[in-house]
Backbone bond lengths (Angstrom), bond angles and torsions (degrees), N, CA, C in turn:
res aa  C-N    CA-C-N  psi(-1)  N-CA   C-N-CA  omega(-1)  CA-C   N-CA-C  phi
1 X - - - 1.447 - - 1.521 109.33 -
2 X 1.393 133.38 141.20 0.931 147.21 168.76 1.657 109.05 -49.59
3 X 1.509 110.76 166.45 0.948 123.42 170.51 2.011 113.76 -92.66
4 X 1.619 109.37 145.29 1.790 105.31 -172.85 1.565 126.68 -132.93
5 X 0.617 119.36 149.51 1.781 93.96 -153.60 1.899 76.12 -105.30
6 X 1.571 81.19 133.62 1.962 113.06 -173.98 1.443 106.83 -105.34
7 X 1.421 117.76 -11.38 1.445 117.62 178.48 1.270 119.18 -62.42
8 X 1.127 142.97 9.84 1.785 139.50 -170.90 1.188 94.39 -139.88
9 X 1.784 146.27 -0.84 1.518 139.74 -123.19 2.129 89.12 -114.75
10 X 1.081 112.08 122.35 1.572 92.18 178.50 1.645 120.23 -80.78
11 X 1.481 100.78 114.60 1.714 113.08 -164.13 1.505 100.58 -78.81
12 X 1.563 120.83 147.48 1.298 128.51 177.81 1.686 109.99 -125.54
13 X 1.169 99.14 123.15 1.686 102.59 178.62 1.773 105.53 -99.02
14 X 1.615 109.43 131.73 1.347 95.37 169.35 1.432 134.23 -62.64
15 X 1.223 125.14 146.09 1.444 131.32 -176.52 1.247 113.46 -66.04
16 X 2.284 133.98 -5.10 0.858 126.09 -174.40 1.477 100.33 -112.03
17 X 1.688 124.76 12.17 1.624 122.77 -152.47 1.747 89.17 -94.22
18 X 1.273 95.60 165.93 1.280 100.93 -176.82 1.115 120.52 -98.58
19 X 1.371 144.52 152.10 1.845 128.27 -153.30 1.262 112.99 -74.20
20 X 1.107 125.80 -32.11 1.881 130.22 168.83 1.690 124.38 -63.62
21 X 1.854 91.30 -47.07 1.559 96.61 -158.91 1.680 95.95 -113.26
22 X 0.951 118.23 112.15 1.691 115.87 -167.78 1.857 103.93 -175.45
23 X 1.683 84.58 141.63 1.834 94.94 -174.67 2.029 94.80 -118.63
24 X 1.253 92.61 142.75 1.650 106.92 170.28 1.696 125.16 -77.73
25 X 0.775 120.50 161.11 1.470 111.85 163.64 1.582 121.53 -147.91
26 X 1.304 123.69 165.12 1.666 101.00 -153.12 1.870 68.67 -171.82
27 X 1.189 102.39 111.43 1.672 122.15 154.65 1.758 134.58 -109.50
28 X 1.693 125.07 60.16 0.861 131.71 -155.78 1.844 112.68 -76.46
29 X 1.049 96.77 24.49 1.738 117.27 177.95 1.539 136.62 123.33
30 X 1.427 120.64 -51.06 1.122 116.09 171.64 1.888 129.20 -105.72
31 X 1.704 83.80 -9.67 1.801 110.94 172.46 0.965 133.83 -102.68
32 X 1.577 151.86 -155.00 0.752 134.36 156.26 2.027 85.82 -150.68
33 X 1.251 119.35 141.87 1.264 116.21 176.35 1.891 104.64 -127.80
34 X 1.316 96.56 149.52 1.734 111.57 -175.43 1.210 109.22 -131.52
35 X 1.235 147.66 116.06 1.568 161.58 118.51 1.312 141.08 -68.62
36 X 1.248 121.79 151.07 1.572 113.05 179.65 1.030 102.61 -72.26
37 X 1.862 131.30 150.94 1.588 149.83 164.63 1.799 96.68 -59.47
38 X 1.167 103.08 -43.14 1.644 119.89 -153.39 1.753 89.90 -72.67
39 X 1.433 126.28 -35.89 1.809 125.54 -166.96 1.586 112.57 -128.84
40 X 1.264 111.40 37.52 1.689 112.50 -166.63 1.618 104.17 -41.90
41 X 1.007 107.93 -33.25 2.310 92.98 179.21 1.186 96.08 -86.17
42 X 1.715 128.23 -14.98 1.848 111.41 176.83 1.995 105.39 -44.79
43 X 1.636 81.30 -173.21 1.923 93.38 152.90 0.885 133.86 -68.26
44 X 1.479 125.96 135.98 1.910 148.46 -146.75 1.991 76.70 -126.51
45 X 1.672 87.48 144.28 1.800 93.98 155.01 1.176 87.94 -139.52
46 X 1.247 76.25 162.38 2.064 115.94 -176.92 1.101 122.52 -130.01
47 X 1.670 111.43 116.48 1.470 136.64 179.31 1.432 123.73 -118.38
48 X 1.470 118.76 131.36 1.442 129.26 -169.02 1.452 73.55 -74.86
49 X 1.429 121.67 172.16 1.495 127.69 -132.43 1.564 89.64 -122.56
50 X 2.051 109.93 -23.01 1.218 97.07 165.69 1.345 121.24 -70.58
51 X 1.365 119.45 -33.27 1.696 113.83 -172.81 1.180 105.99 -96.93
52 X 1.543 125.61 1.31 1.787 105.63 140.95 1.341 129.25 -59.87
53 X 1.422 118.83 -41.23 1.390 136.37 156.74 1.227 105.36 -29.09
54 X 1.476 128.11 -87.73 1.387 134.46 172.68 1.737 111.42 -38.74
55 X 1.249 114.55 -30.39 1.753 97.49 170.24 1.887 110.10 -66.62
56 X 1.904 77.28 -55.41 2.133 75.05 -171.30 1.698 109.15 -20.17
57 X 1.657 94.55 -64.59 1.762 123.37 -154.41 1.703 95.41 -29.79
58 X 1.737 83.64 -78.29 1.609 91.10 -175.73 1.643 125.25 -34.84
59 X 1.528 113.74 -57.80 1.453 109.17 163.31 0.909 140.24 -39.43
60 X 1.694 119.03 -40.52 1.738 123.52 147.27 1.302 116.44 -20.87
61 X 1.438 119.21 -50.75 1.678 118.72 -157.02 1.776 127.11 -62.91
């Protein structure tokens, strides 16, 4: 996958994360992107929205 510029993308922090240790998420249509709260210009990953699904799932277990 190409590289996407995430700088304009509106990031959402969950309402249950804790103020230090917490990841963003930002779904501008066909992706879904995740970053640390703590490094917003660090590294962003990118997931087709089905195999984010398949991450959540697994983490449930």
């Amino acid at each position: 996958m190409r590289r996407r510029d995430t700088t304009s993308l509106a990031w959402r922090k969950s309402s249950f994360s804790d103020v230090n240790e917490c990841v963003e998420l930002a779904w501008p249509g066909d992706v879904i992107f995740v970053r640390d709260s703590k490094n917003p210009a660090g590294p962003v990953l990118m997931f087709e929205h089905s195999r984010f699904g398949r991450l959540l799932a697994s983490l449930g277990r």
